[in-house]
Backbone bond lengths (Angstrom), bond angles and torsions (degrees), N, CA, C in turn:
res aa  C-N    CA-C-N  psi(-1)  N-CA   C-N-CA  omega(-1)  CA-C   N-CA-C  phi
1 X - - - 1.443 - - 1.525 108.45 -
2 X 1.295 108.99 147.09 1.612 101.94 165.87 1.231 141.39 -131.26
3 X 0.710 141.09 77.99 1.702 154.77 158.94 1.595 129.80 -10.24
4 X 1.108 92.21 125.62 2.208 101.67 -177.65 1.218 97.12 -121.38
5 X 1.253 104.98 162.41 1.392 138.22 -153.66 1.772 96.96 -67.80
6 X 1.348 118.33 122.85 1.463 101.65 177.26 1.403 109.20 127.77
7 X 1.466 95.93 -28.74 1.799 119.34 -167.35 1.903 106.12 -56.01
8 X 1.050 148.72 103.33 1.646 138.57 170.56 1.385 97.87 -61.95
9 X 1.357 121.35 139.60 1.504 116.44 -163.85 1.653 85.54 -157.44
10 X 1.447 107.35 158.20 1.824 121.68 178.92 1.584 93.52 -131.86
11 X 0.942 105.90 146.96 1.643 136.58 -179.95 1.292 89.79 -84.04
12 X 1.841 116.16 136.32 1.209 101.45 171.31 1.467 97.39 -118.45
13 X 2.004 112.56 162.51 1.436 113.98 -152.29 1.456 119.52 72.78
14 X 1.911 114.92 -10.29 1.485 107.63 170.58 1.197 93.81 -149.97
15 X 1.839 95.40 167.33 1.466 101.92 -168.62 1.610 98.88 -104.90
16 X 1.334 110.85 59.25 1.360 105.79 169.77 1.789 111.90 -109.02
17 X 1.160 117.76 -179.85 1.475 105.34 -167.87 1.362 92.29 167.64
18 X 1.529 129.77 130.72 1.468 161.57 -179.84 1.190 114.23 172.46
19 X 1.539 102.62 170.28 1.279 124.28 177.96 2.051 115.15 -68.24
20 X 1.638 84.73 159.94 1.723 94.04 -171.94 1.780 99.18 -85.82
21 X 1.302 113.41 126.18 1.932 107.69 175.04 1.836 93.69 -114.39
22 X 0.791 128.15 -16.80 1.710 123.17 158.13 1.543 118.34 -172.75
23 X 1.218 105.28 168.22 1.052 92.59 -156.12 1.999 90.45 -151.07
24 X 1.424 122.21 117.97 1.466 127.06 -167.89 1.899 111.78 -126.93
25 X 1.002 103.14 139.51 1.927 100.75 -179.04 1.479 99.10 50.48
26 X 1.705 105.13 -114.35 1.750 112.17 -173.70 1.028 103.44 -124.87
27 X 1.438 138.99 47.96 1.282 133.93 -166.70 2.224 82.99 -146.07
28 X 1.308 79.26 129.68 1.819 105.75 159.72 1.219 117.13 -101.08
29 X 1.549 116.24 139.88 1.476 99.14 -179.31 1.676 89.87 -121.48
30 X 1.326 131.90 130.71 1.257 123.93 178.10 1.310 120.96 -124.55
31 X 1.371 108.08 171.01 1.841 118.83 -165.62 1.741 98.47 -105.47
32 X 1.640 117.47 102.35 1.515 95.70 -175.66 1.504 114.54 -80.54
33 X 1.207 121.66 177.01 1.650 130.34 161.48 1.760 108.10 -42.82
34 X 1.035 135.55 -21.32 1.025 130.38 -172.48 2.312 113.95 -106.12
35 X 1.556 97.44 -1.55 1.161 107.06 -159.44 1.958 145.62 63.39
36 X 1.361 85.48 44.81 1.571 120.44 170.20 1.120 126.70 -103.84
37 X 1.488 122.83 125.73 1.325 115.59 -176.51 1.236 90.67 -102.05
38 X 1.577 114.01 149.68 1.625 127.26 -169.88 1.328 96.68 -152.20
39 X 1.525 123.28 153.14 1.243 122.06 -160.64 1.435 95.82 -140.07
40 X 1.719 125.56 109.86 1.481 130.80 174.65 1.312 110.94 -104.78
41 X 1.134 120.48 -164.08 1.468 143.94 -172.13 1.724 93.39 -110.40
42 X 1.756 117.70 146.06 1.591 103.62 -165.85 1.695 61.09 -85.65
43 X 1.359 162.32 -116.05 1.995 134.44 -113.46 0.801 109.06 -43.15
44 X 1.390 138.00 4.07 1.702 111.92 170.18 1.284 95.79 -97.13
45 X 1.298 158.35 -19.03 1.434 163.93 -151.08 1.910 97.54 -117.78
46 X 1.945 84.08 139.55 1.715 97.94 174.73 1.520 97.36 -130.43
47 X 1.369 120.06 151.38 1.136 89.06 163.99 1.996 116.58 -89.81
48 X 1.625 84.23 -173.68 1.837 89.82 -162.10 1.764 105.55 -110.59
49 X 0.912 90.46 123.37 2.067 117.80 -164.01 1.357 109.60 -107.07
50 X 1.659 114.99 123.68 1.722 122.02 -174.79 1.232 89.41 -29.96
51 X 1.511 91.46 145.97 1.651 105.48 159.81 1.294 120.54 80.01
52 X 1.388 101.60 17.09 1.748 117.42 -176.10 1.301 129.80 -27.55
53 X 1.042 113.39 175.70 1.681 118.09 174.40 1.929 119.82 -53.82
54 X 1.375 88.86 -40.30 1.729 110.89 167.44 1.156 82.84 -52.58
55 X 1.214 140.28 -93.59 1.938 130.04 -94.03 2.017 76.92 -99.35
56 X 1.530 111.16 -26.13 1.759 95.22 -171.07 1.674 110.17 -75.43
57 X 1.294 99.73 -29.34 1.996 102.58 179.73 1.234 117.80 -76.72
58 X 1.179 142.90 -21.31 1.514 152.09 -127.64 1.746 89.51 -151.59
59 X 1.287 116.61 3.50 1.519 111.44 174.94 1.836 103.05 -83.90
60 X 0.968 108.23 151.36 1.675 112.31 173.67 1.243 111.71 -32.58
61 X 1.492 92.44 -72.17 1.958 96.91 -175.24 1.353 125.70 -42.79
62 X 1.441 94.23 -55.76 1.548 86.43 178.47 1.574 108.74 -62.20
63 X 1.155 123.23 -75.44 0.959 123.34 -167.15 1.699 119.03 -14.89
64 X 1.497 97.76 -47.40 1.363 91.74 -178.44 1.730 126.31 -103.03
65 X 1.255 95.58 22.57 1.329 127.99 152.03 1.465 129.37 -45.81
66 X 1.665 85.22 -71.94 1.574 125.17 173.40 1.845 115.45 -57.71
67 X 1.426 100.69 -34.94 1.357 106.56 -179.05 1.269 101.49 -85.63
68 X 1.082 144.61 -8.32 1.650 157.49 175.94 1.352 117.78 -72.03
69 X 1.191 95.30 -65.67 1.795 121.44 160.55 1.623 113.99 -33.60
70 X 1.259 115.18 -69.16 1.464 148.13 -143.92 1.655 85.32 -68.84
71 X 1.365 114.41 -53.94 1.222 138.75 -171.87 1.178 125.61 -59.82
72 X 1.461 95.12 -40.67 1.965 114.80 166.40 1.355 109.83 -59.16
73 X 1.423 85.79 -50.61 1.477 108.37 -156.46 2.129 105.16 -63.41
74 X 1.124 104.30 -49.66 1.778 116.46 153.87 1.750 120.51 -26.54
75 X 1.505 99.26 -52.74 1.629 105.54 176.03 1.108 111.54 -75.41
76 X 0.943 119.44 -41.24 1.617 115.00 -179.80 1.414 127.58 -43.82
77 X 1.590 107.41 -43.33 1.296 128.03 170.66 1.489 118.33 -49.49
78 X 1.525 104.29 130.87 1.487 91.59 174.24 1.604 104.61 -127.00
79 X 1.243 97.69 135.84 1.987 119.65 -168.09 1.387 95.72 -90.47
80 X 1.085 83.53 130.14 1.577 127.21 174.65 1.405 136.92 -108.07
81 X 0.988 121.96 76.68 1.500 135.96 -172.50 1.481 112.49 -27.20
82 X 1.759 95.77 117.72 1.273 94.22 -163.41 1.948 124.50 -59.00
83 X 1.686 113.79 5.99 0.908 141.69 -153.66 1.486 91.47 -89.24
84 X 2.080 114.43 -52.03 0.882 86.14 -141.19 1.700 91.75 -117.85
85 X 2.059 102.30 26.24 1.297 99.77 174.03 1.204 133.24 -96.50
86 X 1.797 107.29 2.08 1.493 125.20 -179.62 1.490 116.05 -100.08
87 X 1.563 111.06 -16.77 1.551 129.61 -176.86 1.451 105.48 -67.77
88 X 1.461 125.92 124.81 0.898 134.92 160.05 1.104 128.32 -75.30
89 X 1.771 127.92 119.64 1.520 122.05 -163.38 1.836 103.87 -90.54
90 X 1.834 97.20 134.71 1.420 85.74 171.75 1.348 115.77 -82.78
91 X 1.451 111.32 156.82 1.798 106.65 166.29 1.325 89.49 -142.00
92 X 1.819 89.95 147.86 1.220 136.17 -167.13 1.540 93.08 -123.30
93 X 1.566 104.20 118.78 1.455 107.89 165.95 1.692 115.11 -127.07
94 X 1.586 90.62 132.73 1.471 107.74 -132.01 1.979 79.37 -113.93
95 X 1.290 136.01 11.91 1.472 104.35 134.13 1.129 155.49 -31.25
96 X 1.436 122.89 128.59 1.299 103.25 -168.63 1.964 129.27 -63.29
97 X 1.624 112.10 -18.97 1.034 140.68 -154.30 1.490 99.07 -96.76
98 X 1.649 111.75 -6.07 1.628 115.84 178.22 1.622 101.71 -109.30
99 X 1.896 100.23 -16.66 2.041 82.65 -174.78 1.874 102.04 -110.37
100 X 1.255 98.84 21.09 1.503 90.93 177.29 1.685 112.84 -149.57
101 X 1.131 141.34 174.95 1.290 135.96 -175.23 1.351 96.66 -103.85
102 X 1.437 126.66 -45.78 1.463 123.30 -168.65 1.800 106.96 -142.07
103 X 1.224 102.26 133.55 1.828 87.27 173.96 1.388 115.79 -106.40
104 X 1.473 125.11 17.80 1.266 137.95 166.21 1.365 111.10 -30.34
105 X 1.369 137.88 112.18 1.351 154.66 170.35 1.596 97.60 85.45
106 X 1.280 138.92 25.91 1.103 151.15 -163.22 1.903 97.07 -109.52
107 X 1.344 93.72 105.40 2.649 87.80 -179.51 1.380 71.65 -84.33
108 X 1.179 73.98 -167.49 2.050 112.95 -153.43 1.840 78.70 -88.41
109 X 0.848 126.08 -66.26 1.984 122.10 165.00 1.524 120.60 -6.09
110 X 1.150 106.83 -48.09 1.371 133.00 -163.44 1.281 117.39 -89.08
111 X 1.279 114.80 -39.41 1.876 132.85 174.51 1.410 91.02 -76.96
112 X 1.518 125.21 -37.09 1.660 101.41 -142.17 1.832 80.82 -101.77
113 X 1.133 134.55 -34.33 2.072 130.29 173.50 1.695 104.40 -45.78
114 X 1.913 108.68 -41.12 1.489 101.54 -151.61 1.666 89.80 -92.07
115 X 1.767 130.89 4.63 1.051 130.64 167.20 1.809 115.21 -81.73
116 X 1.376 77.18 -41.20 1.634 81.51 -176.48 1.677 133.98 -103.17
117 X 1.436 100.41 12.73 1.920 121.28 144.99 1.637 96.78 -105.36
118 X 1.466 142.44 6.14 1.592 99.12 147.22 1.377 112.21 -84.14
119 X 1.680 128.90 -23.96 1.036 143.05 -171.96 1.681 96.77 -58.87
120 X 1.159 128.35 -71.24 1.340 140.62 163.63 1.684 109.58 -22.01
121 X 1.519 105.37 -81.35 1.139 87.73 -171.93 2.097 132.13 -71.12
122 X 1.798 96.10 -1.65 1.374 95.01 -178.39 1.876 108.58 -74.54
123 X 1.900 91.45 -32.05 1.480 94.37 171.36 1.490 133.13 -40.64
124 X 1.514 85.72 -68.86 1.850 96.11 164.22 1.601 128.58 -35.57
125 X 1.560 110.93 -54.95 1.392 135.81 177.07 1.458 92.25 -41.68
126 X 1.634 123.92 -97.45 1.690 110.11 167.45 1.329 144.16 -24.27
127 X 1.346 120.93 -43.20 1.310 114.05 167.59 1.905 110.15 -58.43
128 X 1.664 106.00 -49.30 1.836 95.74 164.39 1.295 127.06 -37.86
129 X 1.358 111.24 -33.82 1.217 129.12 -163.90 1.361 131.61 -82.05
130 X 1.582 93.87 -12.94 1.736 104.89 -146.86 0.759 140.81 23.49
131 X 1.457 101.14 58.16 1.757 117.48 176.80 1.490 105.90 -96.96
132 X 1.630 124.93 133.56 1.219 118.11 -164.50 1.377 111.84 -104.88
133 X 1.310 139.39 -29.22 1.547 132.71 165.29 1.430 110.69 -120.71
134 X 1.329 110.36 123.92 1.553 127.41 157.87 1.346 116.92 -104.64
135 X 1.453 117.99 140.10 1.407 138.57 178.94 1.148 116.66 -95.56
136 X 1.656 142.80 68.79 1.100 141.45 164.78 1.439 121.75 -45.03
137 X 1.026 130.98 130.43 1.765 142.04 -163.10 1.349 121.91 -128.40
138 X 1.478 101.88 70.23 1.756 118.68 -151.24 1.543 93.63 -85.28
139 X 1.554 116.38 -22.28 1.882 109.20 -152.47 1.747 135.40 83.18
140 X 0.888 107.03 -167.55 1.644 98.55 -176.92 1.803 94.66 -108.75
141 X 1.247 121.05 -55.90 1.360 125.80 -140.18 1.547 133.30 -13.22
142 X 1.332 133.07 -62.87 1.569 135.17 146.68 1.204 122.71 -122.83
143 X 1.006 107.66 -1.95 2.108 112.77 163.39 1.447 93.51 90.43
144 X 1.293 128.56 16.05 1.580 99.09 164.52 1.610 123.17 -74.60
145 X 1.363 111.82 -17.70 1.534 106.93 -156.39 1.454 72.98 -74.95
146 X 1.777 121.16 -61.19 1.796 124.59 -158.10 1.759 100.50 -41.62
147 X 0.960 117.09 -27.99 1.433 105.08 -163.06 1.506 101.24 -93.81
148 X 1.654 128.63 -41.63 1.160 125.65 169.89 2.045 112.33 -49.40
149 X 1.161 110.56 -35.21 1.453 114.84 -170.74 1.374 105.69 -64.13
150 X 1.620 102.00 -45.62 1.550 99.12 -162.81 1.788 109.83 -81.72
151 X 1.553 111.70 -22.50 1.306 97.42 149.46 1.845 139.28 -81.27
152 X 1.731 92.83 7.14 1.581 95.13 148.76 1.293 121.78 -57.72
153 X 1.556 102.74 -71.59 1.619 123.94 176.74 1.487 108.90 -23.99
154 X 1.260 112.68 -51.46 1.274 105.30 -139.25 1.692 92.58 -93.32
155 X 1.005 120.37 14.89 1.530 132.46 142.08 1.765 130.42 -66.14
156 X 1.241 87.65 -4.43 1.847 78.50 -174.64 1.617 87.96 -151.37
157 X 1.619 106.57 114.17 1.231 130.44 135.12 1.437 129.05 17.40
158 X 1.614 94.87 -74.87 1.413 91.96 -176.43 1.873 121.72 -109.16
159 X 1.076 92.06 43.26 1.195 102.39 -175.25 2.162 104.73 -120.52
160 X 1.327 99.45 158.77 1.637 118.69 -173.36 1.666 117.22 -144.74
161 X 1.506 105.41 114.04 1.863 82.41 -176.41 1.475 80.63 -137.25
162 X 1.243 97.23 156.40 1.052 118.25 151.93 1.810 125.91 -142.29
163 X 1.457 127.59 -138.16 1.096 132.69 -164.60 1.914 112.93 -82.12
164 X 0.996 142.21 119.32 1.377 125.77 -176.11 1.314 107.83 -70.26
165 X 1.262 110.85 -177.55 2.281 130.13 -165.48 1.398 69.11 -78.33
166 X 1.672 99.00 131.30 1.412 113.19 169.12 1.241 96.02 -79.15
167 X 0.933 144.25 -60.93 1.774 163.12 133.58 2.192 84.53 43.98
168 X 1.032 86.35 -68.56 1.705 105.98 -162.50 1.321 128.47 -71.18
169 X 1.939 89.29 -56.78 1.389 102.53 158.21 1.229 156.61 -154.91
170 X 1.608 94.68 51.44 1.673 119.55 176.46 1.625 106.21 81.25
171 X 1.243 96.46 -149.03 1.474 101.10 171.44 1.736 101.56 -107.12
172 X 1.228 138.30 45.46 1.519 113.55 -169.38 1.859 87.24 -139.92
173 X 1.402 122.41 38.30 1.079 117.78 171.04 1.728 107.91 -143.02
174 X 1.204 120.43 171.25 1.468 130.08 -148.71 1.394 96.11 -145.48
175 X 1.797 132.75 117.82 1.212 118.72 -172.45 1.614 92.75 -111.53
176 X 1.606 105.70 137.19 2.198 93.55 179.77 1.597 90.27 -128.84
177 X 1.364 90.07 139.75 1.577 106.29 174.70 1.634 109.09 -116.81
178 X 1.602 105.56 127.94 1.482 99.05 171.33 0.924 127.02 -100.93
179 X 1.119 133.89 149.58 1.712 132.09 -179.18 1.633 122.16 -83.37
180 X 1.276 106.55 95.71 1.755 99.76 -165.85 1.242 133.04 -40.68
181 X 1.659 101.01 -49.07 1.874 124.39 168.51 1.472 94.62 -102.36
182 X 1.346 118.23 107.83 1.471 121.26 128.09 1.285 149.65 -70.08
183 X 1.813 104.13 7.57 1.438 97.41 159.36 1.656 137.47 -102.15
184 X 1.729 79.57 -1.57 1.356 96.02 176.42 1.765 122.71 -59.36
């Protein structure tokens, strides 16, 4: 676009806005409302049209539009304890093809015990640890391991699992939270 001397023009990305006093190559040099000469690039400059950007944002409606929005936009959010937004979750992936090199002479007995003492002992390991959520990564396939796990869980007191961020990892993962103080 191009601009002559005279032009009322707004900075865009700022709320500055005056007239054009020259203007050389791609550079504007302008006179603001406040009596500053400031020197932009003419793409950063539009010019400025009745009924400006001022008088449309700063009108009631919108304005309280915007506060409507802002407000929605607030609920939507979901807070996250700053406790438990810096904690790194462990995961334990409890394939069989991640806890062994080969399952050759290995029954289906045998994959699903040596799945469910690493599960055991990674459990334990965290609670030493006070580590408070682990991500077990059992899979979907017929729900025996999910159902064997959760009657792990439901062996210890201070423990809570439920379903992991589908987001992450479908339905074939198990999220357990431990409770640090159980006498609380």
């Amino acid at each position: 676009m191009t601009f002559k001397v005279g032009d009322e023009v707004e900075v865009l990305d700022e709320t500055i806005s005056g007239k054009i006093v020259r203007v050389e190559n791609n550079t504007a040099i302008i006179s603001t409302t406040e009596g500053f000469e400031l020197e932009f690039l003419v793409k950063e400059l539009v010019l400025k049209q009745q009924g400006s950007l001022e008088s449309n944002i700063f009108s009631k409606t919108s304005l309280n539009e915007a506060v409507s929005q802002k407000e929605t936009k607030k609920r939507k959010i979901q807070k996250v304890k700053p406790k438990e937004r810096f904690q790194p979750t462990m995961e334990v992936d409890l394939h069989i093809h991640q806890l062994t090199n080969s399952t050759k002479g290995m029954s289906s007995h045998d994959m699903l015990t040596l799945q469910l003492n690493t599960a055991k002992r990674q459990l334990e390991f965290a609670m030493r640890k006070r580590i408070q959520k682990i991500v077990f990564i059992h899979g979907v396939g017929e729900g025996v391991l999910k159902l064997e796990l959760e009657y792990l869980f439901k062996h210890y007191d201070t423990v809570k699992f439920y379903n992991a961020n589908y987001q992450k990892y479908g339905l074939g993962a198990t999220e357990v939270y431990i409770y640090q103080n159980p006498t609380l």
